[in-house]
Structure formats: structure tokens, C-alpha cells
PDB file of N, CA, C, O and CB in Angstrom:
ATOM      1  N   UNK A   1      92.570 109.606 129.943  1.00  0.00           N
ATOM      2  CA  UNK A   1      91.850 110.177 128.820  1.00  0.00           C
ATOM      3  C   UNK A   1      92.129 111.669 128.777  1.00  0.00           C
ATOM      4  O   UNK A   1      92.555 112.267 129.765  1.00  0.00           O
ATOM      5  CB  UNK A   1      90.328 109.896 128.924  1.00  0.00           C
ATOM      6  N   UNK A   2      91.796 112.465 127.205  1.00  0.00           N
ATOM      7  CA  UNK A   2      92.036 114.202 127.122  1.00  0.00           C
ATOM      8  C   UNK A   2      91.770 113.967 126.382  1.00  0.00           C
ATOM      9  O   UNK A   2      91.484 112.916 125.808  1.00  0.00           O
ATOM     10  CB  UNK A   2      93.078 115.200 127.239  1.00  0.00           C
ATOM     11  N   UNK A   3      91.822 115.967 125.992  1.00  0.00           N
ATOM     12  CA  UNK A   3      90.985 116.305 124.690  1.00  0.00           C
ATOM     13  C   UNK A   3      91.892 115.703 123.469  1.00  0.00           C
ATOM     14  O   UNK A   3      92.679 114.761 123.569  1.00  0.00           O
ATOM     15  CB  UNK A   3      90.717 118.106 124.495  1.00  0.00           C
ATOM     16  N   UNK A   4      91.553 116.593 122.091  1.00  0.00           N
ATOM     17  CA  UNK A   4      92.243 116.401 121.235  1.00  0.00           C
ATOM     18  C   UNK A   4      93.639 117.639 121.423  1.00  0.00           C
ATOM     19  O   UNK A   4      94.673 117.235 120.892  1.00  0.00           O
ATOM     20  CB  UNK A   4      91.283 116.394 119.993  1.00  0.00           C
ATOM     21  N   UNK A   5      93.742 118.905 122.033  1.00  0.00           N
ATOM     22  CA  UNK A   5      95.407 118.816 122.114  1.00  0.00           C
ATOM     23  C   UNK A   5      96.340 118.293 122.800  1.00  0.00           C
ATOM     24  O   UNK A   5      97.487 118.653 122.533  1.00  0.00           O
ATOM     25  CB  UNK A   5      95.859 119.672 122.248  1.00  0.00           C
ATOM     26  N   UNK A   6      96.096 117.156 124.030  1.00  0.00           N
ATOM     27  CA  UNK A   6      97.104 116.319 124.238  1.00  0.00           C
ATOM     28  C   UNK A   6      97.057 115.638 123.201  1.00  0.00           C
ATOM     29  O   UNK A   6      98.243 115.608 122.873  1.00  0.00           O
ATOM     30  CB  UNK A   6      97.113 115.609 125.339  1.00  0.00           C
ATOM     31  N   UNK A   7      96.285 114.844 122.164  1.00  0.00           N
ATOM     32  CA  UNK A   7      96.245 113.827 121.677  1.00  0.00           C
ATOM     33  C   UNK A   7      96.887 114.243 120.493  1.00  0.00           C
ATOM     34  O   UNK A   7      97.498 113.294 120.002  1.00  0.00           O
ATOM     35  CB  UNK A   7      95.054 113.235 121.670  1.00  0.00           C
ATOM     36  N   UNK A   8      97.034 115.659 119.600  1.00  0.00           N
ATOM     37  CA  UNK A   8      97.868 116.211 118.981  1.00  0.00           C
ATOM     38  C   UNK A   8      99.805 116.319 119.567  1.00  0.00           C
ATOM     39  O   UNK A   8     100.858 116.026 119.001  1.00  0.00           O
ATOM     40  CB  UNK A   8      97.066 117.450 118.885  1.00  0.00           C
ATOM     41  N   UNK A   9      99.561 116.731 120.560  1.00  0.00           N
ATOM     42  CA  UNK A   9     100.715 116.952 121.104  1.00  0.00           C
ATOM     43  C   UNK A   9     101.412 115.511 121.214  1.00  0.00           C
ATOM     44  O   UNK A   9     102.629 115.327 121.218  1.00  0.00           O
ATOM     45  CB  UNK A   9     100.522 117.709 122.413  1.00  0.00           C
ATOM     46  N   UNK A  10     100.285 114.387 121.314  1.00  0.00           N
ATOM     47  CA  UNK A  10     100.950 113.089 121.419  1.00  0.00           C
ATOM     48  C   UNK A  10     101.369 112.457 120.148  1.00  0.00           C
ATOM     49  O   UNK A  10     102.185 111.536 120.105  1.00  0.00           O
ATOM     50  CB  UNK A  10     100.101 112.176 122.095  1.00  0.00           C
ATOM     51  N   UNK A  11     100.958 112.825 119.413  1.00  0.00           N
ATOM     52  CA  UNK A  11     100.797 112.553 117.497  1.00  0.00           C
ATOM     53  C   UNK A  11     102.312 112.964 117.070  1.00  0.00           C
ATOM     54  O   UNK A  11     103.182 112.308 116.497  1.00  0.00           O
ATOM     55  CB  UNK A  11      99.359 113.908 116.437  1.00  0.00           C
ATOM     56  N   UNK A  12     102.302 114.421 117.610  1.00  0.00           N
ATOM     57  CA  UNK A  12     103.568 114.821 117.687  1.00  0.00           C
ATOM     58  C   UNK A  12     104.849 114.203 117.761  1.00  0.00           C
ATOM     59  O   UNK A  12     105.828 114.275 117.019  1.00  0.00           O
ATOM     60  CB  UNK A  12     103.549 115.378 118.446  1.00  0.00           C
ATOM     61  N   UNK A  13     104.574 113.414 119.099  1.00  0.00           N
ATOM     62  CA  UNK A  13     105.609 112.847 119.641  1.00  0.00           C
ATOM     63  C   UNK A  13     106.024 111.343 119.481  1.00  0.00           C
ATOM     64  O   UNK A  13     106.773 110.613 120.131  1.00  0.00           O
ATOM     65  CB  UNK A  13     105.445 113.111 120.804  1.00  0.00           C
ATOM     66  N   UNK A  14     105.026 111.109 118.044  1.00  0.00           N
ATOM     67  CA  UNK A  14     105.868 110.107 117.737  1.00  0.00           C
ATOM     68  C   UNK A  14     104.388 108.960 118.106  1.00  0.00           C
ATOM     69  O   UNK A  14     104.131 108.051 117.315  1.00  0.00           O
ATOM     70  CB  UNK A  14     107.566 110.075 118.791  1.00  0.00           C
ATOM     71  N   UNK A  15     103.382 109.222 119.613  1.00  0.00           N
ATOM     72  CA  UNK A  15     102.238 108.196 119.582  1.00  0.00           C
ATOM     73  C   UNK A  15     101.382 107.667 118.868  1.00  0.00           C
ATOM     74  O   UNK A  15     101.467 107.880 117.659  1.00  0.00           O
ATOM     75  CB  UNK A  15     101.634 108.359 120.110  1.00  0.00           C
ATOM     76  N   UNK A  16     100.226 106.764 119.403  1.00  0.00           N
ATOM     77  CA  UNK A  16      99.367 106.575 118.424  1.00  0.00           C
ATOM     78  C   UNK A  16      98.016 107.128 119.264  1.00  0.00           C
ATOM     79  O   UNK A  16      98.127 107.071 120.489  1.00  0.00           O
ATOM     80  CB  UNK A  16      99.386 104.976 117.840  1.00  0.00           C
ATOM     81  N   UNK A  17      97.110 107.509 118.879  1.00  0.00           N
ATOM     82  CA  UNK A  17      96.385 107.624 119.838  1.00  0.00           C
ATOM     83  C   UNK A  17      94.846 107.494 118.937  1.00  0.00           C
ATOM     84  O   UNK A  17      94.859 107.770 117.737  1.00  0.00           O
ATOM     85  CB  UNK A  17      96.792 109.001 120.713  1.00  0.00           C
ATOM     86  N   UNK A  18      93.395 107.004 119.696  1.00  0.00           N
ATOM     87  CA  UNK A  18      92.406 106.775 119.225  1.00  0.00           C
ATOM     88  C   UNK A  18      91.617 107.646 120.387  1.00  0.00           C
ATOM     89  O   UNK A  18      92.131 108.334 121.270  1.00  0.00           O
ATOM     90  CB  UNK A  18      92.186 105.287 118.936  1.00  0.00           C
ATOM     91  N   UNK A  19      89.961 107.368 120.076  1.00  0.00           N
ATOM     92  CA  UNK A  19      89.217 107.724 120.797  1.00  0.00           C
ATOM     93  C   UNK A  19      88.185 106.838 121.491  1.00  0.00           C
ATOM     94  O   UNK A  19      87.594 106.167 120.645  1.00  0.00           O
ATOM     95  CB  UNK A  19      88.836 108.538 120.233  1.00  0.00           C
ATOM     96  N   UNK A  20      87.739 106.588 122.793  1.00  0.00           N
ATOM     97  CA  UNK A  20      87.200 105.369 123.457  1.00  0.00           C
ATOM     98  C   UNK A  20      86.107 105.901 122.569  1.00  0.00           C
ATOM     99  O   UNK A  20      86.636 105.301 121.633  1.00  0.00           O
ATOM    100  CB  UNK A  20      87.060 105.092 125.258  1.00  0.00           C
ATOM    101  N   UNK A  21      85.079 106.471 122.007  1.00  0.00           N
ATOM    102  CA  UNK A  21      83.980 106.803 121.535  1.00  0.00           C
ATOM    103  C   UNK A  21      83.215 106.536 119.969  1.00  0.00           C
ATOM    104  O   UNK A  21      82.127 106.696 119.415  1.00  0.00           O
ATOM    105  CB  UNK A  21      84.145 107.928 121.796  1.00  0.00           C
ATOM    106  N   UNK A  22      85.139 105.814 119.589  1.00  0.00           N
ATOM    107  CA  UNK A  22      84.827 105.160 117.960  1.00  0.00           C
ATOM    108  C   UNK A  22      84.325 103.574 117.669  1.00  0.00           C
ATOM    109  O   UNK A  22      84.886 102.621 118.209  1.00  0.00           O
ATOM    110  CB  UNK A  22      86.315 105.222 117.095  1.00  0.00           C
ATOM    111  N   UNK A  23      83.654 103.487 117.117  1.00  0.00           N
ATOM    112  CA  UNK A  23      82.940 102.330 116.340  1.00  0.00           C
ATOM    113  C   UNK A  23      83.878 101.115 116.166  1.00  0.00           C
ATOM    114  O   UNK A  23      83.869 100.148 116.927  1.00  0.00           O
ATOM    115  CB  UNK A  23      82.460 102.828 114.855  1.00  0.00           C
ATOM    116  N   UNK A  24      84.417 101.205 115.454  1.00  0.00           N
ATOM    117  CA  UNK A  24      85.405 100.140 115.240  1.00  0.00           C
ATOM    118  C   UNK A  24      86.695  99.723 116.099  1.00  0.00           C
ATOM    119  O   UNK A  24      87.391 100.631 116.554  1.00  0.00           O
ATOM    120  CB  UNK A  24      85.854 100.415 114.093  1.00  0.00           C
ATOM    121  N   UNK A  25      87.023  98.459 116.325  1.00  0.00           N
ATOM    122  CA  UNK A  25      87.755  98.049 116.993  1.00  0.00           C
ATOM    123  C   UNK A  25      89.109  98.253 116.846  1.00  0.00           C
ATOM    124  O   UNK A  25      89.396  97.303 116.118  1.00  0.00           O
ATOM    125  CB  UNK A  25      87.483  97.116 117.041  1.00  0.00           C
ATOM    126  N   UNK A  26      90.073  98.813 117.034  1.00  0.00           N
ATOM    127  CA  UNK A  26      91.728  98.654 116.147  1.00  0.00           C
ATOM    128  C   UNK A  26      92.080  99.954 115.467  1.00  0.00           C
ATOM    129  O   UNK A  26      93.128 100.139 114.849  1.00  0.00           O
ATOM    130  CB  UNK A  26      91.743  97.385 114.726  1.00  0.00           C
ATOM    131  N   UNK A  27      90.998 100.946 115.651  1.00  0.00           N
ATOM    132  CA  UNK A  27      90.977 102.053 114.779  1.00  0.00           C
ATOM    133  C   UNK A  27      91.885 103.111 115.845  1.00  0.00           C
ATOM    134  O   UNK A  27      91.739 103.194 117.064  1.00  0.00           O
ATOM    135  CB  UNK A  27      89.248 102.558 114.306  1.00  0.00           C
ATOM    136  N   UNK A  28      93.054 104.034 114.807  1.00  0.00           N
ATOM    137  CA  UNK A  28      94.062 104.596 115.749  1.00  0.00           C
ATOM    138  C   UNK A  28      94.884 105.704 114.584  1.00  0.00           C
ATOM    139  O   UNK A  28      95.208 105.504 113.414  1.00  0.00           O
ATOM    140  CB  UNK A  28      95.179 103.182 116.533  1.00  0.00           C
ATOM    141  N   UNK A  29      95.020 106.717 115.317  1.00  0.00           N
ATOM    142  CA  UNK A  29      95.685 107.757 113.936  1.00  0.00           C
ATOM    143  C   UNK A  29      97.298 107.817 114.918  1.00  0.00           C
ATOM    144  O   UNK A  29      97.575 107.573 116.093  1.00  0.00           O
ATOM    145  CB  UNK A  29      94.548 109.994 113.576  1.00  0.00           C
ATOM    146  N   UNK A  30      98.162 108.313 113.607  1.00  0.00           N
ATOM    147  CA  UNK A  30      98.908 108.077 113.548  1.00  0.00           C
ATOM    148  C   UNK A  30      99.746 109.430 112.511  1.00  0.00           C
ATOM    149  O   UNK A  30      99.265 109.734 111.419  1.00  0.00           O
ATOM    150  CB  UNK A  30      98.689 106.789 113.372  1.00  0.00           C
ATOM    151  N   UNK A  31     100.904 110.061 113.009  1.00  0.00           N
ATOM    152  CA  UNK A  31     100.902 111.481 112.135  1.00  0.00           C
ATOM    153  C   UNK A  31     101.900 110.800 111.338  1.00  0.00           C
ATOM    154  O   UNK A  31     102.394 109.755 111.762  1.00  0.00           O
ATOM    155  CB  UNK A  31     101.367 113.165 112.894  1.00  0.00           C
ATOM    156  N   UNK A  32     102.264 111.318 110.161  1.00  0.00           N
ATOM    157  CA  UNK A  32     102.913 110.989 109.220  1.00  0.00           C
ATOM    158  C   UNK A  32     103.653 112.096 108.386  1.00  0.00           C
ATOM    159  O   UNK A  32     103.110 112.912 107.640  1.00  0.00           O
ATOM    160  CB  UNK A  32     102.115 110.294 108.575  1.00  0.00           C
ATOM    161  N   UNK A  33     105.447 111.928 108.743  1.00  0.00           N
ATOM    162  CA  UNK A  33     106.491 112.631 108.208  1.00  0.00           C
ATOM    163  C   UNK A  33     107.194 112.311 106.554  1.00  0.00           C
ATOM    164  O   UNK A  33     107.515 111.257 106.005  1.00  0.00           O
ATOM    165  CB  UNK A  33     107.482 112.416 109.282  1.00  0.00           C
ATOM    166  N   UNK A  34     107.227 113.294 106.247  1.00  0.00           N
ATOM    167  CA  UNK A  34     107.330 113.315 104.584  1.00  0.00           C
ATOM    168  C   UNK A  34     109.084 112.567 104.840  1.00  0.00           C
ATOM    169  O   UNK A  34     109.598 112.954 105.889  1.00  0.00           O
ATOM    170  CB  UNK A  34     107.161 115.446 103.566  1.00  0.00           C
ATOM    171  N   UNK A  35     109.800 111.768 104.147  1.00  0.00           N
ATOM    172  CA  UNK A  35     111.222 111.876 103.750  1.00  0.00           C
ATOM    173  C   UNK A  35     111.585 112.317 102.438  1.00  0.00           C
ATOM    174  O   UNK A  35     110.642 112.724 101.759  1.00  0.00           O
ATOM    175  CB  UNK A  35     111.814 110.695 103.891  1.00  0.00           C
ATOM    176  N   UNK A  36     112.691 112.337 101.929  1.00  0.00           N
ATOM    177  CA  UNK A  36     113.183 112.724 100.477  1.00  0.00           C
ATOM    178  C   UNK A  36     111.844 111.630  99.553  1.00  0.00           C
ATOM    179  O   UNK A  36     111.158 112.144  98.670  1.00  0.00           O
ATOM    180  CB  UNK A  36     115.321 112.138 100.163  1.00  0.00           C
ATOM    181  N   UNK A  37     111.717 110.529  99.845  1.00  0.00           N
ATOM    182  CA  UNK A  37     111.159 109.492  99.122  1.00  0.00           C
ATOM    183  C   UNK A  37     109.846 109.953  98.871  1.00  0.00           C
ATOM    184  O   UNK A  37     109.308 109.687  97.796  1.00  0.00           O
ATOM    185  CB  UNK A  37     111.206 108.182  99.789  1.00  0.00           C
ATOM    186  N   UNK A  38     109.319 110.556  99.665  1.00  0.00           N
ATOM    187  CA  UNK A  38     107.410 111.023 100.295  1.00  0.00           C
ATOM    188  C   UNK A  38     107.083 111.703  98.854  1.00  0.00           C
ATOM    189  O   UNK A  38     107.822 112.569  98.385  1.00  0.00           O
ATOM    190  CB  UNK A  38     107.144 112.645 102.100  1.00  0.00           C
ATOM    191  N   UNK A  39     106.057 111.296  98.271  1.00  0.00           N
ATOM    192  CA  UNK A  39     105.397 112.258  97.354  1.00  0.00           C
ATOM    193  C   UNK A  39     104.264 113.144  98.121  1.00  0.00           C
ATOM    194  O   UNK A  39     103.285 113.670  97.591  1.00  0.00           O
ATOM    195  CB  UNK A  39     104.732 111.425  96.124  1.00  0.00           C
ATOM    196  N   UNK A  40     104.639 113.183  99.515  1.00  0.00           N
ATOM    197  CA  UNK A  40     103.956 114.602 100.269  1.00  0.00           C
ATOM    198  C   UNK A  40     105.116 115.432 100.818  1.00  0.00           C
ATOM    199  O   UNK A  40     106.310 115.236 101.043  1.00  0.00           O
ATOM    200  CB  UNK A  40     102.850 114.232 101.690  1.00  0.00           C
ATOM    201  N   UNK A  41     104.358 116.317 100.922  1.00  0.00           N
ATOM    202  CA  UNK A  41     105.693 117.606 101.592  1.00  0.00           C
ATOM    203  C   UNK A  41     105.699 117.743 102.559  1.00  0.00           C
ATOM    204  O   UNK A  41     106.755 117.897 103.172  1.00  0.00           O
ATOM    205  CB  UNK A  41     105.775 119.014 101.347  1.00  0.00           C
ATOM    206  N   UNK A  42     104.138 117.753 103.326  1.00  0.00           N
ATOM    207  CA  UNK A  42     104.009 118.376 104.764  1.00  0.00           C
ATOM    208  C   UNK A  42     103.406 117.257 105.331  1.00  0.00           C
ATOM    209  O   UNK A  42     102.786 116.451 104.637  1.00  0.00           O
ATOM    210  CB  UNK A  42     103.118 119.798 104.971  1.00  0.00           C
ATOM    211  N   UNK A  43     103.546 117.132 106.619  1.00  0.00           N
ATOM    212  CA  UNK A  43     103.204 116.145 107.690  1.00  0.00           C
ATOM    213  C   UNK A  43     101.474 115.868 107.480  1.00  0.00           C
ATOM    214  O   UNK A  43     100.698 116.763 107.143  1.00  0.00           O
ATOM    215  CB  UNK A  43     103.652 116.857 109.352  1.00  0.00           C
ATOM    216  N   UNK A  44     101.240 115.047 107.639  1.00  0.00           N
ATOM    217  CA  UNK A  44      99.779 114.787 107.586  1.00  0.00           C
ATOM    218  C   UNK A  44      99.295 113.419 108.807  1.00  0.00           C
ATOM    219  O   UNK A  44     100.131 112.575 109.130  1.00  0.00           O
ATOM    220  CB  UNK A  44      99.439 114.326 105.803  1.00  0.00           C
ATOM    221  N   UNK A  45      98.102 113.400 109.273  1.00  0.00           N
ATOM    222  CA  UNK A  45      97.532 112.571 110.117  1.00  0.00           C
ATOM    223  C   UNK A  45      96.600 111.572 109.483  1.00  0.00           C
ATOM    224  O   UNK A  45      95.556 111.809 108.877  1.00  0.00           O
ATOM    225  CB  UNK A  45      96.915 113.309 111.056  1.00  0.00           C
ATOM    226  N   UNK A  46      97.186 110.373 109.742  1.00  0.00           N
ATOM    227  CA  UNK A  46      96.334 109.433 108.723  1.00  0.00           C
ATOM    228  C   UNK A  46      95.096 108.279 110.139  1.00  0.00           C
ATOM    229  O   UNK A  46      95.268 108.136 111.349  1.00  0.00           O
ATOM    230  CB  UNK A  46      97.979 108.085 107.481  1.00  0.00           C
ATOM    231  N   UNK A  47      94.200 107.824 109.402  1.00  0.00           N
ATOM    232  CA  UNK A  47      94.037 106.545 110.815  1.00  0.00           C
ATOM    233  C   UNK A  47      94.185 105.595 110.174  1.00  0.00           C
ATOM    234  O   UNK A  47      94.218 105.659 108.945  1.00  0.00           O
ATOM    235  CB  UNK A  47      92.604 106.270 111.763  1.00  0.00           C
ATOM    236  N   UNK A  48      94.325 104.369 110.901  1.00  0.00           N
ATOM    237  CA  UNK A  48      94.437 102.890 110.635  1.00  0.00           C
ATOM    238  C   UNK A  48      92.829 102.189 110.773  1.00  0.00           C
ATOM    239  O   UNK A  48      92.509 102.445 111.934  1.00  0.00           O
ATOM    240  CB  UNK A  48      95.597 102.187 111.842  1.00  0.00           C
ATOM    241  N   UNK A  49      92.328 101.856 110.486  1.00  0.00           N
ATOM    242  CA  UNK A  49      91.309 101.364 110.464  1.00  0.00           C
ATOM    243  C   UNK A  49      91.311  99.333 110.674  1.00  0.00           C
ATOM    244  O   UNK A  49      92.266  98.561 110.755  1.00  0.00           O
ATOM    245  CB  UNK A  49      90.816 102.059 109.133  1.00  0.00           C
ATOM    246  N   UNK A  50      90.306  99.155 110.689  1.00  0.00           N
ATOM    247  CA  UNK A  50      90.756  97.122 110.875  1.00  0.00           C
ATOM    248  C   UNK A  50      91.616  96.920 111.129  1.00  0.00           C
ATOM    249  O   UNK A  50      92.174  96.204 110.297  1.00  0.00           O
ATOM    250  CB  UNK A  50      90.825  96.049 109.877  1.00  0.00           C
ATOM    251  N   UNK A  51      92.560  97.318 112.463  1.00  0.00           N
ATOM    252  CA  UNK A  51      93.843  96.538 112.807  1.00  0.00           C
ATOM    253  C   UNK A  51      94.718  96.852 111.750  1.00  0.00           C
ATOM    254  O   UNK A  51      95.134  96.035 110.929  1.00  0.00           O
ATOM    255  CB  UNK A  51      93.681  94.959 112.941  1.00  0.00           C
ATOM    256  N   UNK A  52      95.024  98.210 111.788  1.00  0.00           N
ATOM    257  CA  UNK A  52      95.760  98.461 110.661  1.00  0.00           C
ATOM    258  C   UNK A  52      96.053  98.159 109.296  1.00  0.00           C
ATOM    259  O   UNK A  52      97.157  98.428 108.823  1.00  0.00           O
ATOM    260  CB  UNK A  52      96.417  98.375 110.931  1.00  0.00           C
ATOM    261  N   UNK A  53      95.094  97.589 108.590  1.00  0.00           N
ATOM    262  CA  UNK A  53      94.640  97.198 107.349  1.00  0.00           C
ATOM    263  C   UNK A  53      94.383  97.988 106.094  1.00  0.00           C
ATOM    264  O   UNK A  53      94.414  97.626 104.918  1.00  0.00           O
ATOM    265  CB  UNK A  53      93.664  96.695 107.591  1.00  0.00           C
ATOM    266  N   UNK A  54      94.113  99.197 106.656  1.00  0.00           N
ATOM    267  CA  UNK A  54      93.474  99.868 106.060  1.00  0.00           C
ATOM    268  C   UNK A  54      93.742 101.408 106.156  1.00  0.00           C
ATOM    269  O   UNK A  54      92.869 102.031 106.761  1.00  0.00           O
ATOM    270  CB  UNK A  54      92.396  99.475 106.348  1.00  0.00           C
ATOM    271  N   UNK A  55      94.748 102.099 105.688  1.00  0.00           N
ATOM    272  CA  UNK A  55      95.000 103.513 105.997  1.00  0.00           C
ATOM    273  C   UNK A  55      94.494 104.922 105.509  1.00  0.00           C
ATOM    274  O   UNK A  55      95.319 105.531 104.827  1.00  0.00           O
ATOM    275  CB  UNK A  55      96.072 103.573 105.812  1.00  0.00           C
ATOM    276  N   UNK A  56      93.511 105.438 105.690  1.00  0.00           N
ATOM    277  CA  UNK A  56      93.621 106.641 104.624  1.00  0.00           C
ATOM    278  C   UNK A  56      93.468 108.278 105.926  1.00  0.00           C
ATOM    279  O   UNK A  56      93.191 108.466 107.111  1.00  0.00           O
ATOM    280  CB  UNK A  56      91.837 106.428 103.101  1.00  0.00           C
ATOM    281  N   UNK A  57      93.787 108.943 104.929  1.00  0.00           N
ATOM    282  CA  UNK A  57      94.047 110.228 105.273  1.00  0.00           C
ATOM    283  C   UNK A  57      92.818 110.740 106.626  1.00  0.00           C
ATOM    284  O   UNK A  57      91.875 109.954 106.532  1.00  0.00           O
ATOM    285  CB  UNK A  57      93.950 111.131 103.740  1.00  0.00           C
ATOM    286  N   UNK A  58      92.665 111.336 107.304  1.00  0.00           N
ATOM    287  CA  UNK A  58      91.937 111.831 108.411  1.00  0.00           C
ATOM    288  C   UNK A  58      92.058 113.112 108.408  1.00  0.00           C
ATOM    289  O   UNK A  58      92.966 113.875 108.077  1.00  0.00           O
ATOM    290  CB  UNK A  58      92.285 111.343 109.619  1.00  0.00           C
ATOM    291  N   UNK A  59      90.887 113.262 108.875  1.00  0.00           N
ATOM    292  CA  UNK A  59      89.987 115.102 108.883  1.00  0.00           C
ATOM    293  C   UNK A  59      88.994 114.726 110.534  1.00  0.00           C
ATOM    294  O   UNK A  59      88.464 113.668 110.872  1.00  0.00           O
ATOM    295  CB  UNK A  59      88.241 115.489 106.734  1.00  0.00           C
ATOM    296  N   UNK A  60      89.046 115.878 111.166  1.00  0.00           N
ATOM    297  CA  UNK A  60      88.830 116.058 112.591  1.00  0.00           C
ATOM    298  C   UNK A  60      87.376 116.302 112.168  1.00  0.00           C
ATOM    299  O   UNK A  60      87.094 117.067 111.246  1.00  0.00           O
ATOM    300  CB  UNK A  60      89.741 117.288 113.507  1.00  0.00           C
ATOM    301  N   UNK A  61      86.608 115.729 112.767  1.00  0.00           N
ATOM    302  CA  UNK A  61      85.239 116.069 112.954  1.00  0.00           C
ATOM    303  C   UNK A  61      84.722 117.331 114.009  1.00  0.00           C
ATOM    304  O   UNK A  61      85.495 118.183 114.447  1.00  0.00           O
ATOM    305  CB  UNK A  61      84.668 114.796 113.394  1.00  0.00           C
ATOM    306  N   UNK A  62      83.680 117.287 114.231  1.00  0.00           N
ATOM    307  CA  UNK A  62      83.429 118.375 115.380  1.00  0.00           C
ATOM    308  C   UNK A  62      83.503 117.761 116.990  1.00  0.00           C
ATOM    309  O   UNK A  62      83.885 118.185 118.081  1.00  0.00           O
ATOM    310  CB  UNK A  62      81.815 119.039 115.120  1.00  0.00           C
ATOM    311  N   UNK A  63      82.835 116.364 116.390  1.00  0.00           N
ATOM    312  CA  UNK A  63      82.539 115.501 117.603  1.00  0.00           C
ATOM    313  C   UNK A  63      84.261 114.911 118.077  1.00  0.00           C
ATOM    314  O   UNK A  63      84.625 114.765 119.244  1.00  0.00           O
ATOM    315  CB  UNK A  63      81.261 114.030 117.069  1.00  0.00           C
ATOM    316  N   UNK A  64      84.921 114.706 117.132  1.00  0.00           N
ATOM    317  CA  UNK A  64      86.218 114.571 117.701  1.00  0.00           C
ATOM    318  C   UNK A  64      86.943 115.638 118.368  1.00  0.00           C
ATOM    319  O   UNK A  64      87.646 115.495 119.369  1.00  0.00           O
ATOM    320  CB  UNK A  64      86.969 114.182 116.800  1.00  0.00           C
ATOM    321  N   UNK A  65      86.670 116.958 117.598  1.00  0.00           N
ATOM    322  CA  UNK A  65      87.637 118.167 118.543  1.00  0.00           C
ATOM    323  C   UNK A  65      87.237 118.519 119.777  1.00  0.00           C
ATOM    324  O   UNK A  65      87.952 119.232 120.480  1.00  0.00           O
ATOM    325  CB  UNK A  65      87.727 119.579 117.932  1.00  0.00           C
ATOM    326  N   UNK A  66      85.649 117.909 120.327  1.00  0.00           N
ATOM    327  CA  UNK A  66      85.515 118.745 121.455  1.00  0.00           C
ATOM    328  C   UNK A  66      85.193 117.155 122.188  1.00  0.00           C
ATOM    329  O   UNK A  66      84.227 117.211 122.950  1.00  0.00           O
ATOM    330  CB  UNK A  66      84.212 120.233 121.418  1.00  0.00           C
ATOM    331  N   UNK A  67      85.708 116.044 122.103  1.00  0.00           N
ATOM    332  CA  UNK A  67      85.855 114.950 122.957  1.00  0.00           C
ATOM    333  C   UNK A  67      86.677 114.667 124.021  1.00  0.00           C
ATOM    334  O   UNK A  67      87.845 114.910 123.718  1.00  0.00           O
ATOM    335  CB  UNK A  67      86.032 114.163 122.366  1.00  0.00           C
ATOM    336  N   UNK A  68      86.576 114.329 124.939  1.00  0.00           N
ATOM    337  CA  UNK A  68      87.652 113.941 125.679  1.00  0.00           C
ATOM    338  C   UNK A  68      88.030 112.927 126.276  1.00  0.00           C
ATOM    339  O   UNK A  68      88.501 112.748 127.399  1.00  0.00           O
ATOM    340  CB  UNK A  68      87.757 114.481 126.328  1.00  0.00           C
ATOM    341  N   UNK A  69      87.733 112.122 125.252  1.00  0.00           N
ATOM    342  CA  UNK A  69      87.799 110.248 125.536  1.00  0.00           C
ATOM    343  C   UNK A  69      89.103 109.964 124.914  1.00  0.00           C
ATOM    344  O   UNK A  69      89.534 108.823 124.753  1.00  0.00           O
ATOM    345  CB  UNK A  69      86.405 109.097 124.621  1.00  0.00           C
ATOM    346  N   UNK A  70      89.754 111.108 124.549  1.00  0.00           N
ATOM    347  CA  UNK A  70      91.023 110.189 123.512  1.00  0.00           C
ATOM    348  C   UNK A  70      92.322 109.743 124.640  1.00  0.00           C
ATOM    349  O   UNK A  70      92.669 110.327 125.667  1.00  0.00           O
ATOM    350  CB  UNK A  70      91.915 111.526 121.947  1.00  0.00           C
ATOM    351  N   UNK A  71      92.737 108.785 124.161  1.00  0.00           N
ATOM    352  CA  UNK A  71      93.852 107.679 124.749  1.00  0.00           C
ATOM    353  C   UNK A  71      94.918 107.273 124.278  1.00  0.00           C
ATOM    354  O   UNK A  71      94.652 106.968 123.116  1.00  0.00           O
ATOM    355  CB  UNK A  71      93.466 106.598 124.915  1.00  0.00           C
ATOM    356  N   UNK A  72      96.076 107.063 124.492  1.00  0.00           N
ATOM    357  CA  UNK A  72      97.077 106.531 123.455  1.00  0.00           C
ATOM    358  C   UNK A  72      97.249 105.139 123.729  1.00  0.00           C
ATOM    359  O   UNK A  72      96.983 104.617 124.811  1.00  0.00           O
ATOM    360  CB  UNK A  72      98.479 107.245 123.476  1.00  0.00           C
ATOM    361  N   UNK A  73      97.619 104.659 122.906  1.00  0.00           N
ATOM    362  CA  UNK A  73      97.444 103.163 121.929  1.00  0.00           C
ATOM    363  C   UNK A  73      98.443 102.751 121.927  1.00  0.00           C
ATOM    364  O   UNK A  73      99.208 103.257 121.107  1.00  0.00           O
ATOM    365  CB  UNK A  73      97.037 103.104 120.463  1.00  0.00           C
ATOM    366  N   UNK A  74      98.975 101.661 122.794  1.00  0.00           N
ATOM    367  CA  UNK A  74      99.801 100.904 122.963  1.00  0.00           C
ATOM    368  C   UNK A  74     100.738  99.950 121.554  1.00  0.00           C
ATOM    369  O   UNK A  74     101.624  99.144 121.838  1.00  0.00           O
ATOM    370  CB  UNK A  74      99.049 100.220 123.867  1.00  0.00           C
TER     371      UNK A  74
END
């Protein structure tokens, strides 16, 4: 387990990583690179929600930045 800048630094690198401290089962963010195709420009961090079912955009809470339950996700 670590805070949220390994778990950035892991986002980085391509991981997935969640937090042991979230509600839902399957739930896992995931950073996301623009290509020529992307109607975004800049990298953004999305989560997966229900076993990946369900994707939308992610914003860091307070309780997430100063946690240190986060894990990467196999």
C-alpha cells in the first residue's frame, strides 16, 4: 500500500491502481493518453467503476490525497 504519489507515479506508468478504502467492488483509475483520434488534448485520469462498465472522468477528493491504502490492480 502508499499514498497517492506512488499511485500517480504508477498511473504514469502505464498501472491501474484503486484504493482498499472504496465502496465498490472493481472500482480502479486508470490515466488516459490523447492520440491524433482523442477529442482531448491533455492526459486525463478516468475510474472504472462496476468491473469496468462504467467510465467517467475522476477528481481527487481530500480523503483520497491524504490516504494511504492505495494499491495497484492487477
Amino acid at each position: 500500500m502508499f499514498g497517492i504519489g506512488q499511485a500517480v507515479k504508477e498511473l504514469r506508468d502505464g498501472n491501474k491502481v484503486a484504493r482498499q478504502g472504496w465502496p465498490g467492488r472493481g472500482m480502479f483509475l486508470e490515466l488516459q493518453v490523447p492520440d491524433e483520434h482523442s477529442k482531448m488534448t491533455e492526459p486525463y485520469v478516468y475510474i472504472s467503476m462496476a468491473l469496468g462498465r462504467t467510465r467517467i472522468p475522476w477528481l481527487c477528493s481530500q480523503a483520497d490525497l491524504l490516504a494511504t491504502d492505495w494499491y495497484l490492480v492487477e
